[in-house]
C-alpha positions, 0 to 999 in steps of 0.5 A, a space after each residue: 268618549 275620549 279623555 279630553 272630552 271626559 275632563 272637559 265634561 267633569 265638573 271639577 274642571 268646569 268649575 276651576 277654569 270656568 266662570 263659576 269657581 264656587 262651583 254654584 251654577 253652571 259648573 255644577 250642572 250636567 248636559 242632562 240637567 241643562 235640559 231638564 223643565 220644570 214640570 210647572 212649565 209645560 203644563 195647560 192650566 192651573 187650577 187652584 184648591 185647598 189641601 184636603 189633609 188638615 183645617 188650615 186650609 193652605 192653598 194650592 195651585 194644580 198644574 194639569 197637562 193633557 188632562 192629567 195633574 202633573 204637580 201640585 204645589 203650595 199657592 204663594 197668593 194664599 193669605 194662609 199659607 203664602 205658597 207653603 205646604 207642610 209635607 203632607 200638602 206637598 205629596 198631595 198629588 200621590 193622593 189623587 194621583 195614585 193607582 192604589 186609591 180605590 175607585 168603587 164601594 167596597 162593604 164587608 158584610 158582618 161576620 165576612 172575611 172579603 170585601 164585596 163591590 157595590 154600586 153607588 146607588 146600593 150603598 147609598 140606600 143602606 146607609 139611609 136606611 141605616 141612619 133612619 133606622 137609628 133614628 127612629 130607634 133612638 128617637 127623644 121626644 120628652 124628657 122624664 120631667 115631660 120636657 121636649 127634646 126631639 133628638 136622638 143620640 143614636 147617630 153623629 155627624 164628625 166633618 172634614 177639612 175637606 170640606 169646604 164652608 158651603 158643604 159643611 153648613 148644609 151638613 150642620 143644617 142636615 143631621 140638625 133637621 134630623 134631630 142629632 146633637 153630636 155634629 162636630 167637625 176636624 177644624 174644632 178638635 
């Protein structure tokens, strides 16, 4: 590269004999940044959703290019957030994205140093069990006075801002059926 090029290619120079002397637009910009797109540009679809960290439920529109997320960003139609994240809902793609999020069961055994894998089927049977096994345990029929309750305090329900509204009605209604009294969720706390 000779010097000519060189001081044509400089920024400074660009700025002082070009059309932008502030220096704000194109006299700032490289050949590479020229180039560059907007990862939103290129993408196939758009998906909406909601962020999954809080309960305010702020937007989102996933950019999906070649069947992989290519960005997420705030979703300026949403009447909560107008196309804000906060910087949690903004780095929310590293969390459906990243190659450290685990995939498979994991269950420590009591008293065991390492984790195990298990198949879903598996751990969805122990925790059944579990539950039912606390429940029956615990189980309320009478009070001392012989009034009836029908609860049992030996389990509790703490739902997500993930979930949606659908999801955390037939939770409520679930652990309700089963007789449990500590059903809260993340929205009230």
């Amino acid at each position: 590269m000779g010097v000519r090029t060189w001081i044509q290619d400089w920024p400074v120079y660009r700025q002082l004999t070009g059309t932008d002397p502030l220096g704000r637009g194109a006299a700032a910009q490289s050949g590479r940044s020229k180039a560059l797109t907007a990862r939103t540009e290129t993408a196939d679809s758009v998906a909406r959703s909601v962020c999954p960290y809080c309960a305010v439920g702020c937007g989102q529109r996933i950019f999906v290019k070649d069947g992989e997320i290519v960005q997420i960003e705030g979703d300026p139609d949403s009447p909560i957030s107008k196309g804000r994240l906060c910087p949690k809902g903004s780095a929310s793609k590293s969390l459906v994205t990243s190659d450290r999020r685990q995939q498979k069961v994991l269950y420590r055994r009591p008293y065991a140093t390492a984790w195990e894998e298990l198949d879903l089927d598996t751990a969805m049977e122990m925790i059944a069990d579990r539950v039912l096994a606390a429940r029956e345990e615990t189980w309320q029929d009478k009070d001392p006075d012989g009034l009836a309750l029908n609860r049992t305090l030996g389990f509790a329900s703490l739902g997500g801002a993930t979930l949606d509204n659908e999801e955390n009605y037939l939770i409520k209604k679930l652990f309700t059926a089963m007789g449990a009294l500590q059903i809260e969720n993340q929205a009230r706390i």
